[in-house]
C-alpha positions in Angstrom: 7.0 -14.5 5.2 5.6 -10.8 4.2 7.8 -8.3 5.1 6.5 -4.6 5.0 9.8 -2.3 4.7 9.1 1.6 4.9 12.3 3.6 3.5 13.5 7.0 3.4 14.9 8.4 0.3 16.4 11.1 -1.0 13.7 12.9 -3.5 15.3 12.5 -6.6 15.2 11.5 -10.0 16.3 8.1 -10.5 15.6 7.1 -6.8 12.8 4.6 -7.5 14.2 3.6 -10.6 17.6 2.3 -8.5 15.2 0.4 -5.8 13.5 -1.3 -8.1 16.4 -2.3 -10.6 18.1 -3.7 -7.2 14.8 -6.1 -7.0 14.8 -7.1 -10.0 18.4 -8.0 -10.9 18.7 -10.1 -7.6 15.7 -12.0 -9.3 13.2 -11.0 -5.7 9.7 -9.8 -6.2 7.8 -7.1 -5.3 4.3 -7.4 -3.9 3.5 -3.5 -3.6 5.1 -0.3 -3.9 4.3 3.3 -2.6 6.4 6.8 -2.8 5.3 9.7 -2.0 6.9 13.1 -0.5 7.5 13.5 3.5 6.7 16.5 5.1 10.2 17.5 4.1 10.2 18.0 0.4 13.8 16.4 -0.2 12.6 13.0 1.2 10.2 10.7 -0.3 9.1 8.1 2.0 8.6 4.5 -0.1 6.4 1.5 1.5 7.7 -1.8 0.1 6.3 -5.4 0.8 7.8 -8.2 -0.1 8.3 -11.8 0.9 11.1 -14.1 1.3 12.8 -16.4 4.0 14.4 -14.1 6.7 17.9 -14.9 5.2 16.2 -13.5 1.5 14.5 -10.5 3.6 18.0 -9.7 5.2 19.8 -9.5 2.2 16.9 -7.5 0.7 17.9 -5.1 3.8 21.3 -5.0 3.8 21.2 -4.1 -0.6 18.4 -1.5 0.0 21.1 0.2 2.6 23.9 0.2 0.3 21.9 2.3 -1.9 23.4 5.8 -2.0 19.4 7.2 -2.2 18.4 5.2 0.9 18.5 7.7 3.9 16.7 5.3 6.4 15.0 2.0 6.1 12.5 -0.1 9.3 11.3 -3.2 8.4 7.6 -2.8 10.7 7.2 -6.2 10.4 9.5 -6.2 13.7 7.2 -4.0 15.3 4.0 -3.0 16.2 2.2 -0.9 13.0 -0.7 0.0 11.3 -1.2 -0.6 7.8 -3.4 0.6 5.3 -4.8 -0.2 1.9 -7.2 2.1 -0.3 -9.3 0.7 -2.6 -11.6 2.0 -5.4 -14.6 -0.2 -7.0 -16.8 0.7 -9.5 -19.7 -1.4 -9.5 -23.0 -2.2 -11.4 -26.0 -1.0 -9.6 -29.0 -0.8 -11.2 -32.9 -1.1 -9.6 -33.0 -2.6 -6.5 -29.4 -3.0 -6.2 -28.5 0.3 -5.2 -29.7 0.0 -1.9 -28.1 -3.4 -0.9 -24.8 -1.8 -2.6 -25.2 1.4 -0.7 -25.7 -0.6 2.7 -22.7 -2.8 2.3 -21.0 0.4 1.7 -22.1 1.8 4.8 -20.9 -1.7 7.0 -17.6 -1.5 5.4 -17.1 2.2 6.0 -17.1 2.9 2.6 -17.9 6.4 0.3 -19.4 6.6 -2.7 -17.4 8.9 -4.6 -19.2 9.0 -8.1 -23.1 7.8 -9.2 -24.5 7.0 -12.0 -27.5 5.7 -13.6 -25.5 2.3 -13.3 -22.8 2.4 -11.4 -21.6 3.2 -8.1 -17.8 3.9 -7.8 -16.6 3.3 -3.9 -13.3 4.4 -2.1 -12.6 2.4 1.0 -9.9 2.0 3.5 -8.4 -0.5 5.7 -6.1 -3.4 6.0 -5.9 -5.8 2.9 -8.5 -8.5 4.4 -11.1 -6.0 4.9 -10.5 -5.1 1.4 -10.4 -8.4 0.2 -13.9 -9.4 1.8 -15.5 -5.9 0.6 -14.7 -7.6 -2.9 -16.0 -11.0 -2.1 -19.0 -9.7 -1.1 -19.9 -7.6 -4.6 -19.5 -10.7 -6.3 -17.6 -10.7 -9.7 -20.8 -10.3 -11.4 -21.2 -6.7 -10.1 -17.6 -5.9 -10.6 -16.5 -3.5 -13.5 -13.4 -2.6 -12.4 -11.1 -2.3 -9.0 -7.8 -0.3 -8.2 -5.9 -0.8 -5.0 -3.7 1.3 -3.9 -1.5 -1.1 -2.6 0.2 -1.5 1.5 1.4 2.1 3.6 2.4 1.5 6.9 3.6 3.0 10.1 5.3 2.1 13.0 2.2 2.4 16.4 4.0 4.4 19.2 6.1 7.4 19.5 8.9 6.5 17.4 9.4 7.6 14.2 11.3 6.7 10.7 13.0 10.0 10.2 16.9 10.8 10.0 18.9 10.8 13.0 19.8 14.2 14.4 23.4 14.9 13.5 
């Protein structure tokens, strides 16, 4: 099963180099990763997904907390979340294509960030199926390139993944 676990970490050198060493010397893999700073410049907050039984998710869990680094870590997969994916496409689009291009575009809630004589390069946002049919939809032929930004994720509600007050 996919597990999506969001962890705060201490923002410091060597901090995503010990997560990912932890990963991959237990042999489990690593689906997407994302770190960036909090809104408290000592933290980073890191969005991991990964799959496994619950027993191989558990143990993923309990080694992620061991980690000196790891301040807090939620697996939202418990809970009720939002997730979100960004995605950038550079297509061909040339003639009559730019219009159909620019239409799907507009369904999907994409932007077209850059033009040019040829090419249309599009950001868009949204969970990884709606990213996944965007693609299907351009066709490979179209396609010159795609970057994905991989999962972030937060728990829906009031509560938060933040230290607990001493």
């Amino acid at each position: 099963m996919r597990h999506i676990i969001s962890i705060l970490l201490e923002n410091e050198a060597g901090a995503l180099s010990r997560v990912a060493g932890l990963f991959s010397a237990r042999g489990y893999n690593i689906a997407s990763l994302t770190v960036a700073p909090t809104e408290d410049p000592s933290l980073s907050r890191m969005t991991l997904v990964t799959s496994g039984s619950e027993g191989v998710v558990d143990q993923i869990r309990k080694q992620l907390n061991k980690l000196v680094d790891v301040v807090k870590l939620v697996d939202l997969t418990d809970n009720e979340r939002i997730e979100r994916e960004m995605l950038l496409i550079k297509v061909r689009a040339e003639g009559g294509e730019r219009d159909e291009i620019k239409r799907l575009s507009d369904i999907f809630r994409g932007r077209i960030i850059d033009v040019t004589d040829r090419a249309y390069t599009i950001e868009l946002t949204g969970d990884g199926s709606k990213l996944d049919a965007f693609i299907s939809i351009l066709q490979p032929r179209r396609i010159l390139e795609v970057v994905r930004s991989g999962v972030i994720g937060i728990a829906r509600g009031n509560g938060a993944c933040i230290p607990d007050a001493p």
